[in-house]
C-alpha positions, 0 to 999 in steps of 0.5 A: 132135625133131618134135612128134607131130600131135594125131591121132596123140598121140589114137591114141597114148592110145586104144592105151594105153586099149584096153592098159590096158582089156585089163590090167584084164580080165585081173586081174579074171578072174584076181581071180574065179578065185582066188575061185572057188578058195578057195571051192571049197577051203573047200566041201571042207573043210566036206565033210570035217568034215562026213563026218568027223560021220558026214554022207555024203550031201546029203540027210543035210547037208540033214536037219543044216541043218533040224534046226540051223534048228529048233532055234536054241537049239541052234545059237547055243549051238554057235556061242557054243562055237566 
């Protein structure tokens, strides 16, 4: 069995970089699209517990983030319970 020349064996490895670099690329877009899945999953279900509080619009959520904001007693007791 002949030996490779160099040239070829560098073209050889610059294929296989260029594979594995198209490999990495697509797990990485694949690792931000489930992230982006589960974040929107748990939106949603923040959005139902919310609702299911009586809170249906955003400028109510807004007016329960203040609230929670200004009154921090409160909120780090209602954490402490949970």
């Amino acid at each position: 069995m002949a030996r490779k020349s160099l040239s070829e064996q560098i073209a050889e490895l610059e294929q296989k970089q260029q594979q594995l670099q198209a490999q990495k690329l697509a797990l990485e877009a694949r690792a931000k699209a489930e992230a982006r899945k589960h974040r929107t999953r748990t939106l949603i279900q923040v959005g139902g517990v919310l609702t299911a509080m009586g809170v249906a619009t955003v400028e109510e959520a807004g007016q329960l983030q203040a609230y929670a904001k200004t009154h921090e007693s409160w909120w780090s007791e209602w954490r402490s319970t949970t």
